[in-house]
C-alpha positions in Angstrom: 147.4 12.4 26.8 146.6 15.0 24.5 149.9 17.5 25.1 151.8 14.4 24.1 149.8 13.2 21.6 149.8 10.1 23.2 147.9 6.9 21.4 145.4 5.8 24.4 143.5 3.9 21.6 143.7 0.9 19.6 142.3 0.4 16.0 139.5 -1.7 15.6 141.8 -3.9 13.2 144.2 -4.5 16.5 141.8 -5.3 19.1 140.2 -7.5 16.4 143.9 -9.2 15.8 144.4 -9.8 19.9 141.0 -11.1 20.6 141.7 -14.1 18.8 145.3 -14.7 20.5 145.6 -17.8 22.5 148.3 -19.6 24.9 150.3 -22.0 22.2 150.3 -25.5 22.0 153.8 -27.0 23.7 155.0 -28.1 20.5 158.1 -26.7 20.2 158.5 -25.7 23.3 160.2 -27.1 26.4 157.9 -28.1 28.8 159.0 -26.0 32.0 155.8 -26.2 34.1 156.6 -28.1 36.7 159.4 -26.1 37.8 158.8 -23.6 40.7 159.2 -19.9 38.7 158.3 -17.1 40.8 157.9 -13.2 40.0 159.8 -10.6 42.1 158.4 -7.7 41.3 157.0 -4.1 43.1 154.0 -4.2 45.0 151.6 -2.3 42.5 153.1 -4.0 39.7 150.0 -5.0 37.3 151.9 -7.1 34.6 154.3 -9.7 35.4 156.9 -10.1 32.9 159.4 -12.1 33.8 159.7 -15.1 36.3 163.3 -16.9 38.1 163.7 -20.0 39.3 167.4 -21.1 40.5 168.6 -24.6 42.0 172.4 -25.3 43.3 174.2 -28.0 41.3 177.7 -29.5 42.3 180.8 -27.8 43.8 178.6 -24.9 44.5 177.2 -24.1 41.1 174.1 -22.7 40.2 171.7 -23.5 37.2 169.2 -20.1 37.0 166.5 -20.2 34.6 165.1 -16.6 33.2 161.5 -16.5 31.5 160.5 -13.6 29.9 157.1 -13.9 28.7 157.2 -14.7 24.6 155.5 -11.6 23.1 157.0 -12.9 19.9 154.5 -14.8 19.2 151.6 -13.1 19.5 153.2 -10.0 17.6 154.1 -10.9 14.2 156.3 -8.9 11.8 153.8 -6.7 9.9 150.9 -7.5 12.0 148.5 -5.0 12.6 149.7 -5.5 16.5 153.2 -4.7 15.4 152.5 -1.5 13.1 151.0 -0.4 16.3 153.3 -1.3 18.9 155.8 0.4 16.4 153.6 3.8 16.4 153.5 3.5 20.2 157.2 2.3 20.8 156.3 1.7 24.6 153.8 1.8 27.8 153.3 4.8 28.9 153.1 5.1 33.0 151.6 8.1 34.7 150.4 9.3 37.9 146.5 7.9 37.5 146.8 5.5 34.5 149.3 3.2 32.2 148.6 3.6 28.4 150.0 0.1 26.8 152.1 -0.3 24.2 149.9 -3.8 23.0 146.2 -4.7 23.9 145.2 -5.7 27.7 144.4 -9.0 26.6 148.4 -9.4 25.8 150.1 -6.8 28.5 148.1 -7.8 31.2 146.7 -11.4 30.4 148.6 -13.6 27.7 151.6 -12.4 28.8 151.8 -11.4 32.2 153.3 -14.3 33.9 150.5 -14.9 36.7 151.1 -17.7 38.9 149.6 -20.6 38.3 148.8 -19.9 34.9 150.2 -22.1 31.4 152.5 -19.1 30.1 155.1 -18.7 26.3 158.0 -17.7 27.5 161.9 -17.0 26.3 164.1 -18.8 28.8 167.3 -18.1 29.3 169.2 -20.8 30.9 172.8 -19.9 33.1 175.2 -22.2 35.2 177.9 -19.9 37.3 180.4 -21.6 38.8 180.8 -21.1 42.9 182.9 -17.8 42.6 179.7 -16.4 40.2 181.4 -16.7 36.7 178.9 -17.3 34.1 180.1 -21.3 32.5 177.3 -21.9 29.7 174.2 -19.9 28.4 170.8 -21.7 26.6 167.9 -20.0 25.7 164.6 -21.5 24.2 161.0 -21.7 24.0 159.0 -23.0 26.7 155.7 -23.0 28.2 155.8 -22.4 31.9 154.1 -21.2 35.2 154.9 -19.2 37.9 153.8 -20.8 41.3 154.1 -17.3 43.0 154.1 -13.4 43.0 156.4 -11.9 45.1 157.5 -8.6 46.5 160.9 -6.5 46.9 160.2 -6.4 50.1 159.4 -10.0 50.7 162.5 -11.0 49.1 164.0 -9.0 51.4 163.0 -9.9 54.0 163.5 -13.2 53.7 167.5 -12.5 52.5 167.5 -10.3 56.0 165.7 -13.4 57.9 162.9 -11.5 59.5 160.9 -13.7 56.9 160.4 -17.1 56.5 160.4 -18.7 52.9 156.7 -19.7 53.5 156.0 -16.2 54.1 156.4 -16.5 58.4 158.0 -13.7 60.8 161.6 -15.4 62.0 161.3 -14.5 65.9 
């Protein structure tokens, strides 16, 4: 940390500013809970930042919903969060530690997208066609929840059919 001159620590003014952050109200926002969202992410991945959920449509299409969790609105231009997260400019991972780039209480709580948790989020919405070609592309708002954290591996396993989608050995 120090032959880097890395920042490990955040201004009083900054923790202050993220202690009073809270999930928003769903005014505004599409209200995507009820959909099944999952995270597909490594197995010692901490935050969660992005959830999928697909469903097949007619002739073979697809609609695929994208959330990536809404940091936007818990960092405002000129906040003392964003003059920060400008200094930092991002996380920094290494061997024994992660230094954030924003507060615990955003990176690893308001907007990692834990299952079964109310979550802001950026959605990006895409239909492709049967032979994959992107046909329309919506993004918005939303509040949603992911209803589970997977694994590389498990969604591997599952696309090789030694896994079950409810997380069974296939014999």
């Amino acid at each position: 940390l120090a032959e880097f001159n890395i920042r490990h620590k955040f201004p009083r003014a900054v923790v202050r500013e993220s202690e009073t952050l809270k999930i928003p109200p769903l005014k505004g926002r599409r209200d995507l809970r009820r959909l099944p969202f999952v995270t597909i992410d490594g197995s010692d991945a901490r935050d969660f930042d992005d959830a999928v959920y697909a469903e097949p449509l007619n002739d073979g299409a697809w609609r695929l919903k994208v959330a990536i969790a809404d940091v936007s609105y818990y960092v405002r231009p000129g906040s003392a969060l964003d003059l920060e997260a400008r200094l930092r400019g991002n996380s920094v991972y290494l061997p024994d530690r992660v230094v954030p780039m924003l507060p615990e209480v955003i990176s690893n709580d308001l907007c990692s997208l834990r299952p079964l948790e109310d979550r802001a989020a950026m959605v990006a919405e895409i239909i492709i066609d049967k032979d994959g070609r992107r046909q329309s592309v919506a993004i918005h708002r939303a509040l949603m929840k992911s209803y589970s954290r997977l694994t590389y591996d498990q969604v591997q396993a599952v696309y090789d059919g030694t896994l079950d989608e409810a997380g069974c050995a296939v014999p």
